[in-house]
N, C-alpha and C positions, 0 to 999 in steps of 0.2 A: 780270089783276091778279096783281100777284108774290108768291107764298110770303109768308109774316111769318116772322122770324127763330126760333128756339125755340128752349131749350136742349138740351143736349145728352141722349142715354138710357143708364143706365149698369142692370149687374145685381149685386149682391151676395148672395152666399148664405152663410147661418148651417149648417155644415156639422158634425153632429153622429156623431161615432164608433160606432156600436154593437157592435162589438167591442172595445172598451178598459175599461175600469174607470171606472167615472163617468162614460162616452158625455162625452168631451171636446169639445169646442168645436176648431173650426180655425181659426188665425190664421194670417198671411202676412206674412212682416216684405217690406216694399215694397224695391223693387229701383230704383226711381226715384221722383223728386221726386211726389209731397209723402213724404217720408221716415216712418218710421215703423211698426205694425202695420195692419191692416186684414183685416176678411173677404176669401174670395176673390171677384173680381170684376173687373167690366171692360165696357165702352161694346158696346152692340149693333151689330150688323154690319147696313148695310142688305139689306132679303130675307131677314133672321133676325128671329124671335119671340124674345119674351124668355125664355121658357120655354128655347128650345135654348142662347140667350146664355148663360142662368146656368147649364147644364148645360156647355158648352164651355169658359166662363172657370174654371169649376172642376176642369175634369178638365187645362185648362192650367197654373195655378197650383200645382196638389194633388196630379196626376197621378190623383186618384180618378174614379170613376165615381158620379154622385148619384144617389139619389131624387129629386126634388122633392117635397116636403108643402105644406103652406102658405104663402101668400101674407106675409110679416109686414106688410108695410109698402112706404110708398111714400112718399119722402122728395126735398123740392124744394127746400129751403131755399137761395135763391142764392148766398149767402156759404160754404154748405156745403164745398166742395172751390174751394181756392187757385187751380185751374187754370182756373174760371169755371164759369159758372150750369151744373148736372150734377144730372138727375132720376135718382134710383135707386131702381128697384124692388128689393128684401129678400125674395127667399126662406127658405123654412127647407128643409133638405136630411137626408139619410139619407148616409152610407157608411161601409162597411168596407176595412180595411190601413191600410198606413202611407202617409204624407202624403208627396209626395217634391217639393222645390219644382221652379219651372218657370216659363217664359214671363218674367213683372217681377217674380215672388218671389224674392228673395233664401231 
């Protein structure tokens, strides 16, 4: 019996400064379509957990090294991302420096 189709896995993580003044929030202005900001983030690699995915796409993007904390969420909505049906699991994250973009961060 063949596979059923399924969407695709993506990871995004809520990356929070604790060395800044007000533990900032990190955004990523996107470097490719769908244009705009976004957490950092990005489709899991097969033979990857998602745990090291959102730790990778962020030290890609961010150039930071994460903690991982909490789980926030997990988010399926198929109309979500323009580019088709994209499940993303939302970490919450820890890191200290400065953010330096990389990979499809502008």
């Amino acid at each position: 019996m063949p596979r059923p189709r399924t969407p695709e896995i993506a990871v995004d993580v809520v990356i929070e400064l604790l060395d800044r003044p007000g533990r900032p929030i990190v955004l990523i202005r996107r470097d490719r379509p769908p244009s705009g900001h976004a957490l950092p983030g990005g489709f899991v690699d097969i033979g990857e957990t998602v745990e090291r995915a959102a730790e990778r796409e962020a030290r890609e993007e961010t150039g930071l090294e994460v903690t991982l904390g909490d789980l926030l969420g997990v988010y399926s909505d198929p109309g979500r991302d323009p580019r088709g049906h994209t499940v993303s699991i939302v970490y919450v994250a820890t890191a200290s420096g400065a953010p330096k973009a990389g990979d499809d961060a502008a």
